[in-house]
C-alpha positions, 0 to 999 in steps of 0.5 A: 476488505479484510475480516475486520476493515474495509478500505474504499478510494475516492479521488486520490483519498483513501477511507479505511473503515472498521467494519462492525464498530461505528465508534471508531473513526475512519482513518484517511488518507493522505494524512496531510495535504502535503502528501501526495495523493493516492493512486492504488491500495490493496489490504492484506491480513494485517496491512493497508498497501498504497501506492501514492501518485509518484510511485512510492509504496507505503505499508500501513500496519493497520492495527497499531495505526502506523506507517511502516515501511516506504519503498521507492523504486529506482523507477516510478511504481505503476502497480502493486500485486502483494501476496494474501499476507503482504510479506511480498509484493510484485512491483512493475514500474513504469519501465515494465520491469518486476520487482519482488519487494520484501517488507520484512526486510526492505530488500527489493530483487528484480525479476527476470525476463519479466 
C-alpha cells in the first residue's frame, strides 16, 4: 500500500486498487492467461514491483498504467527487497546469490560475499 493505491495477492493474482475512488476499476494481474502467474509483489511510491512464478521481475509504472521494465536474471529470482522509491531492488535468486537491479538503467551488479 502506498498514499493512493493498495495492492492485494490471491492465488497467483494481483488486485491493484485506487484507495479513495470507487469509479475506477481494479486493474489485475496477470493481465492474460498466457502469462505466468504472480509470486511476490511489493509497491513503491510510484511502482508496482511483481515478481511472476518463473522468477522474472516486472515494474509497473502505476500512474501511467504500464508496464516498464522486465528483468530476468541468469537464475531464477526468489525475492525481491526494493528500496522506499523503487530506483533499486535487492534481488536473491535461487542459487542465493544478491543481485543490486537498477531500473533506471536496466543495469544489474552482483554483490559480494552475499
Amino acid at each position: 500500500m502506498n498514499d493512493h493505491w493498495t495492492a492485494v495477492l490471491a492465488e497467483g493474482k494481483v488486485t491493484l486498487h485506487l484507495l479513495e475512488d470507487e469509479s475506477q476499476a481494479d486493474i489485475k494481474f496477470p493481465q492474460t492467461s498466457g502469462e505466468k502467474t504472480i509470486a511476490s509483489i511489493k509497491i513503491a511510491n510510484d511502482f508496482l514491483i511483481m515478481l511472476d512464478s518463473a522468477g522474472k521481475l516486472m515494474y509497473y509504472l502505476i500512474e501511467d498504467q504500464a508496464q516498464l521494465i522486465e528483468y530476468a536474471g541468469e537464475n531464477p529470482i526468489e525475492r525481491i527487497f526494493p528500496n522506499h522509491s523503487g530506483t533499486r531492488c535487492i534481488c536473491i535468486d535461487q542459487t542465493g546469490n544478491g543481485v543490486l537491479y537498477n531500473p533506471v538503467d536496466n543495469s544489474a551488479m552482483m554483490i559480494p560475499n552475499f
